[in-house]
C-alpha positions in Angstrom: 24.1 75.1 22.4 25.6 72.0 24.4 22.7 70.7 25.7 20.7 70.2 22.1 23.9 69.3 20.6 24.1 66.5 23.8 20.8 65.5 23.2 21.6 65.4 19.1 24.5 63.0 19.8 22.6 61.1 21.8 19.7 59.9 19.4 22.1 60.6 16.0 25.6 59.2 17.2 23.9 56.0 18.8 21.5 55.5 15.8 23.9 55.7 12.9 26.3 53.6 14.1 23.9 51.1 15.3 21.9 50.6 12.5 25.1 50.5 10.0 25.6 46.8 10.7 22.4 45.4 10.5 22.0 47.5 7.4 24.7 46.1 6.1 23.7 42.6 6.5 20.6 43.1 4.8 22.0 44.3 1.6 24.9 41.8 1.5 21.9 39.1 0.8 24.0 36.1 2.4 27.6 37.3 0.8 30.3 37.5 3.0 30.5 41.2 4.7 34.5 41.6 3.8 32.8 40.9 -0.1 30.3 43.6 0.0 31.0 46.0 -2.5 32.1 49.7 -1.8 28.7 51.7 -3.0 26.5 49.1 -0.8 29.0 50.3 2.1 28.1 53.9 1.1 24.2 53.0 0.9 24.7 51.1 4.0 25.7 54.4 5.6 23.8 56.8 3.7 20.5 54.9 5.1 21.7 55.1 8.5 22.2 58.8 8.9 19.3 59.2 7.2 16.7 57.2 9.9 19.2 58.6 12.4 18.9 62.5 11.6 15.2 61.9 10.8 15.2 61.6 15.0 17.8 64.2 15.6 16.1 67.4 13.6 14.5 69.0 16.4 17.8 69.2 18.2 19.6 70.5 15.4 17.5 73.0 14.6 17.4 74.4 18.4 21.0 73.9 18.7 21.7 76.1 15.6 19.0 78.6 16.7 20.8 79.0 20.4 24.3 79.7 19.1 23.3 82.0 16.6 22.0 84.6 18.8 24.8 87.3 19.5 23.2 88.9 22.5 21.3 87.2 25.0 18.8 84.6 24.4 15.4 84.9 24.6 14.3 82.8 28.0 12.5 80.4 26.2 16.3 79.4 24.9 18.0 79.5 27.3 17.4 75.2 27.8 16.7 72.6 25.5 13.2 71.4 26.2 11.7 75.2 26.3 13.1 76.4 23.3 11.5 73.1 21.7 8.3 74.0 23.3 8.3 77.4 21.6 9.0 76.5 18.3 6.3 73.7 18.6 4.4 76.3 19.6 4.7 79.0 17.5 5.4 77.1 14.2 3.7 73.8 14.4 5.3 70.3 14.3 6.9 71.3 11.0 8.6 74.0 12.7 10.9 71.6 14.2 11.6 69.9 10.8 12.8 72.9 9.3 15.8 72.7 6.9 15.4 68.7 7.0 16.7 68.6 3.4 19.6 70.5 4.1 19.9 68.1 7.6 19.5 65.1 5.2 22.1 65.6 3.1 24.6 66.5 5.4 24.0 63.9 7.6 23.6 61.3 5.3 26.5 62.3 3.4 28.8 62.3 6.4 27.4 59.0 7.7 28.4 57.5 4.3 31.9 58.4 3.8 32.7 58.0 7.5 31.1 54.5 7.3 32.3 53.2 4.5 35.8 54.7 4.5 36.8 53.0 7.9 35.4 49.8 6.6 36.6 49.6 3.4 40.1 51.2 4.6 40.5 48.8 7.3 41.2 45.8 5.6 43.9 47.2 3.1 45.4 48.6 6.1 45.6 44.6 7.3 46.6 42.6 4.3 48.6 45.2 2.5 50.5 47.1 5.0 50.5 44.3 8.0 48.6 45.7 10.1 47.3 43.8 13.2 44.0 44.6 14.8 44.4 46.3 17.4 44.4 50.0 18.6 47.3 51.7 16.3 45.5 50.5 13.5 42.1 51.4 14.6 43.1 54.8 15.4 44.8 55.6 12.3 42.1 54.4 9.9 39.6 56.8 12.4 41.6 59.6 11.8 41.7 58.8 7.5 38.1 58.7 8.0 37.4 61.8 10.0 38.9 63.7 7.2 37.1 62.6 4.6 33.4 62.6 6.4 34.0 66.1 7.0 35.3 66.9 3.5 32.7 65.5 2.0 30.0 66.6 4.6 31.5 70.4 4.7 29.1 71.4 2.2 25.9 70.5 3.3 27.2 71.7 7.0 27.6 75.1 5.6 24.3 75.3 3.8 22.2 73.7 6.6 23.1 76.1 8.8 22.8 79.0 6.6 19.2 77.5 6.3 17.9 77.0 9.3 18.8 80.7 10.2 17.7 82.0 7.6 14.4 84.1 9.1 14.1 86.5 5.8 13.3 83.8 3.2 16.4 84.2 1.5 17.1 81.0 0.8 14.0 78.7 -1.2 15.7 75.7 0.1 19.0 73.5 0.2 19.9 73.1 -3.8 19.0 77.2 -3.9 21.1 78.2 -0.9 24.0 75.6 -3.1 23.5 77.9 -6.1 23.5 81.0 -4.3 26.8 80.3 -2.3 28.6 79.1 -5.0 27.5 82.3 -7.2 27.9 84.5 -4.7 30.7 83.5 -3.2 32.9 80.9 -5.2 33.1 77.5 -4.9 35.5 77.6 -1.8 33.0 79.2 0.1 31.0 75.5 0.5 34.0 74.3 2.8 34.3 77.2 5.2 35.0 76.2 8.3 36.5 73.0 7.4 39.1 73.2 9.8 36.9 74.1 12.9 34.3 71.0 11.6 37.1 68.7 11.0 38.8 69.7 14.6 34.9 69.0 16.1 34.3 65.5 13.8 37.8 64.6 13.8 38.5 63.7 17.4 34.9 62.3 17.8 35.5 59.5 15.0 38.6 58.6 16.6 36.8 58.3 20.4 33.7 56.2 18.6 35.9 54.0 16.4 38.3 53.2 19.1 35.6 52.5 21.7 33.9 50.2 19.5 36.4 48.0 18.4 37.8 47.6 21.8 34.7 46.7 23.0 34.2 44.3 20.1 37.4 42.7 20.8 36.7 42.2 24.4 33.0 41.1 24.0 32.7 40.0 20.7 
């Protein structure tokens, strides 16, 4: 599953973060950005990992498919582009776009509180505690933020992928596979794998955040 999950970060990563800003300018209508209140923030990044994952779909979908096999793959998966082929092939266009709801949510979702948490952390950080910007507080408000994108997101991780495998129909969509989880298996059972997730998002938030605001610093 690395290459799809490359290719994912690729077209997701670089499109939610890039489109947060601009975003962000155009629902502040002309108000300073440090102004703009906490649920535009969240809006700000909900939009963004929405456009974003609206891209990405096809490789999550392959990327999920590839890992969950527990004996060999079939050739056609054994690389990115074939196993695309195949589904475009034998299930149409909206093949690829299968479990897009559950994709949705999650992504928008994480995109959201990642977003908005480092921004709106960042300056408390600064006038309350004295922070300076620079790289320890960068880093530490990455890590803050890495935890709660993947609390929040944990959820919709878990049913998205129980989704998009789901080859028997079990499942009549995202809000059903919610209600059959949570029945089924207690409420706990929506953040399994929270520490794996958080170990995979984690580290990435802190390389993204970091890199961009050094590269802000330096170039403006």
């Amino acid at each position: 599953g690395l290459e799809p999950a490359l290719w994912r970060q690729a077209s997701y990563g670089s499109l939610r973060y890039g489109l947060y800003g601009p975003i962000k300018d155009a629902l502040s209508l002309g108000s300073a950005k440090k102004d703009l209140p906490l649920h535009y923030k969240i809006l700000a990044g909900g939009l963004s990992g929405t456009v974003a994952q609206g891209f990405a779909n096809p490789c999550d979908l392959v990327k999920i498919r590839m890992i969950g096999f527990k004996e060999a793959p079939p050739v056609e998966y054994r690389w990115f582009l074939t196993a695309l082929a195949d589904v475009y092939r034998k299930e149409g266009f909206q093949g690829l776009y299968r479990g897009m709801l559950a994709n949705l949510g999650r992504a928008s979702s994480l995109a959201a509180a990642e977003m908005a948490s480092y921004d709106s952390i960042k300056p408390i950080m600064q006038s309350r505690y004295g922070f300076e910007d620079g790289l320890p507080l960068h880093a530490s408000i990455a890590v803050c933020s890495g935890f709660i994108a993947t609390f929040v997101a944990n959820p919709f991780d878990v049913c998205k992928s129980r989704v998009m495998r789901d080859a028997k129909g079990q499942y009549r969509g995202l809000v059903d596979c919610f209600v059959q989880s949570v029945t089924n298996e207690g409420v706990t059972s929506l953040w399994k794998g929270f520490i794996p997730s958080w170990a995979r998002v984690g580290p990435r938030v802190v390389i993204n955040f970091v890199t961009m605001e050094q590269l802000r610093m330096r170039f403006g």
